[in-house]
N, C-alpha and C positions, 0 to 999 in steps of 0.2 A: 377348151382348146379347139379350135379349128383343124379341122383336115381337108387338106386342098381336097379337091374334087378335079381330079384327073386322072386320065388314063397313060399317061406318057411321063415319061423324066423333065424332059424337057417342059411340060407343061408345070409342074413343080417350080421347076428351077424361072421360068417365066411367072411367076405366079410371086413366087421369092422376089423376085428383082420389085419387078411392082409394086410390092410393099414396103421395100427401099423406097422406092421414086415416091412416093406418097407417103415417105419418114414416118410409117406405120412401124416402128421400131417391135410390139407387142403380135400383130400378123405377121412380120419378116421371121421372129423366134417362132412362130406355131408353125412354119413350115421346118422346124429343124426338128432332131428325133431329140431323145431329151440329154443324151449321150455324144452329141456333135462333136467333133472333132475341125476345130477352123482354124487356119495355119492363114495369115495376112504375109507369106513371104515377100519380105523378110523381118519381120515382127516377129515375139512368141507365140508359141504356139497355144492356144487355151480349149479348154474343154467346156460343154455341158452349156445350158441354156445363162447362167450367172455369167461364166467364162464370155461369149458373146456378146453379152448385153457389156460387160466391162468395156469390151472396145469399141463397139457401135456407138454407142450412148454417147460418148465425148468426141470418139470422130465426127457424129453428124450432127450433133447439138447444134455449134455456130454455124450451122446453113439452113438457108429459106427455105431453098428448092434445090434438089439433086435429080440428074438425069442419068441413066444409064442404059442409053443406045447398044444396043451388041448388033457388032457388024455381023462376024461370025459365031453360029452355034453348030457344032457337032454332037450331037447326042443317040444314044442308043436304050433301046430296052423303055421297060415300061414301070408306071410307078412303083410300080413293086420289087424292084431291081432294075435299077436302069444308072447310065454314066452319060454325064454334060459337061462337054468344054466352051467357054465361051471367051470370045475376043470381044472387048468394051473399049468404050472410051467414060471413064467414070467422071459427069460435071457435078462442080459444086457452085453453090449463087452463096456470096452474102456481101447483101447489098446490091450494087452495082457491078463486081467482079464476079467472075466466073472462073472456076479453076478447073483445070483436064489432068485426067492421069489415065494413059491407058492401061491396060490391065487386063493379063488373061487369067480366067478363073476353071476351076477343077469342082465338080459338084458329085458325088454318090448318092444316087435317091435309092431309098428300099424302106419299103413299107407304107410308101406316100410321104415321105420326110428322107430331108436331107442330113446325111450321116457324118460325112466328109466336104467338105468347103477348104477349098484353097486359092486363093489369090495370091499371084505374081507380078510388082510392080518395081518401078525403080525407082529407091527410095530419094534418091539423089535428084530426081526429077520431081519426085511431090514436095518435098522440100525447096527447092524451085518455086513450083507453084505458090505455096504456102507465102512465100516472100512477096505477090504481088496484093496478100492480104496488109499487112505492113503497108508496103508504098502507095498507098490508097484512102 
């Protein structure tokens, strides 16, 4: 298991994204504690590194390439207890489409791993998106 190597929340929770953006699915989970707690509101809520990988794994299968720009980051405290909020815009590629869902997200870091994960999206809008996979 990998431990990020930072001194900050924020640099966790940057370090996490990254590992998204390069569908490193196996580094994205080494920065969660092993007891995570990740709420995709408005999805269930799931637990623990198995619980994570259940939803990641088939979200981001069908895509090439995903981006996730954060406009805004608010974060405090440092890896060892520290809070990040972040405003994104989450892209997805597959193929020639590209899909946007923005999304603000809730991160607890303590101990260099991320404890609490929560995304806030509108489901009605990714479902939206979802439909220009389809007409394509």
């Amino acid at each position: 298991m990998v431990t990020p190597m930072s001194s900050s929340a924020a640099d966790v929770v940057t370090s996490f994204i990254a590992a998204c953006e390069r569908l490193d699915l196996d580094a994205a989970i080494d920065h969660m504690s092993a007891d995570v707690e990740y709420w995709n509101v408005p999805m269930e809520k799931v637990y623990g590194h198995d619980g994570v990988r259940g939803v990641l794994e088939p979200f981001l299968g069908p895509f090439e390439e995903i981006e996730w720009p954060v406009s805004h980051m608010v974060a405090e405290g440092t890896a060892e207890s520290g809070t990040v909020f972040t405003e994104r815009v989450d892209r997805f590629r597959a193929g020639d489409v590209w899909l946007e869902l923005p999304v603000a997200g809730m991160f607890l870091v303590r101990g260099g791993k991320i404890t609490v994960w929560r995304d806030y999206f509108d489901l009605n809008g990714f479902m939206g998106e979802m439909g220009k996979l389809s007409a394509s």
